[in-house]
Residue, then its C-alpha position, 0 to 999 in steps of 0.5 A: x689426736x685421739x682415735x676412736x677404736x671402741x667398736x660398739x660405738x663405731x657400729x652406733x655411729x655407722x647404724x646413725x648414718x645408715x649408708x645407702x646405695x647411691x649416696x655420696x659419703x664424704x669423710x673429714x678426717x679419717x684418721x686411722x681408719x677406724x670408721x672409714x673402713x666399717x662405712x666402707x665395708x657398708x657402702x663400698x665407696x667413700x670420698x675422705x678428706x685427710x690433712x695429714x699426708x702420713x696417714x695417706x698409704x696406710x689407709x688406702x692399703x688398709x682400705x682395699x679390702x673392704x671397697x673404693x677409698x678416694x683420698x681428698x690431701x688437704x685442710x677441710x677448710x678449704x674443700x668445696x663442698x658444692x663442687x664436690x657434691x656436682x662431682x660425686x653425686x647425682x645431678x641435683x644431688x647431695x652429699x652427706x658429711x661425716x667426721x670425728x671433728x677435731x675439736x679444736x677445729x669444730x667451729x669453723x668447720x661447721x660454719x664452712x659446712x653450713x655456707x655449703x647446706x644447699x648440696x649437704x644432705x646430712x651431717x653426723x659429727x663426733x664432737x666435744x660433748x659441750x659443743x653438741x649440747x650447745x649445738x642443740x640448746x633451745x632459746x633462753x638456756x646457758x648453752x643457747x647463743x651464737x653457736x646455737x643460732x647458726x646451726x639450727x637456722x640451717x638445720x635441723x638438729x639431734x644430739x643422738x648420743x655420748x661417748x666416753x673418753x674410753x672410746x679413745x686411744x688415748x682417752x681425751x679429757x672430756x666427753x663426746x657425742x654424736x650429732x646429726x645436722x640436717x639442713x633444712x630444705x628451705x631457711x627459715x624466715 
């Protein structure tokens, strides 16, 4: 796993998703913490998916101070998003999504996210730097293709920056960047 520890880029990405009173903020993977306790600090509730178990007491020790973490034990994959946004957030509510994505896994998570669009209100993910370009490459291009498709079917999508291997501990061997996904309100015909 690489960790992000960069601090400029963390305060980017917590400005990017600009937590407000009342919203229903769901982490996947937090990891070590590194944006789970700025957006805590920020918004003083979040909900955090977290397939390993070790990081479980660490984070909610660390997190304390800086407001009310709920742990979520599992693989995202198998998180309803639907029943968790009727669980934490208004009737009719939605939640927003946020993760460093493990690469490997950026994929399938995406397409369970998009099966779940209707209760999502946004989605801002740290992704391979190829993916997100892919993610947002128009009709015709090298990068267009299923991926493309998918996504911008059901949402709206903005490459919003790069971060280098340096945010990382350890450095990866590619770049990254950030992406807002925002589902449509209604498909596309």
């Amino acid at each position: 796993q690489n960790f992000l520890h960069e601090r400029s880029v963390i305060d980017k990405i917590v400005q990017a998703v600009n937590p407000q009173p009342g919203d229903a903020i769901v982490e996947i993977g937090p990891g070590q913490g590194a944006l789970t306790f700025p957006l805590l600090k920020k918004h003083g509730e979040l909900t955090a998916i977290e397939f390993d178990r070790d990081l479980h007491a660490p984070l909610q020790a660390a997190a304390r101070e800086h407001g009310t973490l709920r742990l979520i034990e599992g693989d995202v994959l198998g998180v309803d998003f639907t029943a968790l946004a009727a669980e934490l957030a208004p009737p009719g509510g939605q939640i927003r999504l946020v993760g460093n994505l493990p690469y490997n896994l950026s994929s399938p998570i995406l397409f369970h996210a998009l099966d779940h669009a209707a209760a999502i209100r946004d989605m801002h993910f740290m992704l391979q730097k190829e993916v997100v370009e892919r993610l947002a490459a128009g009709p015709g291009g090298g990068d267009w293709g299923r991926l493309s498709i998918m996504v911008q079917y059901h949402c709206d999508v903005e490459h919003l920056f790069n971060v280098g291997p340096g945010a990382f501990n350890p450095p990866p061997k590619v770049d990254s960047a950030i992406v807002r996904l925002t589902p449509h309100k209604q498909l596309p015909h």
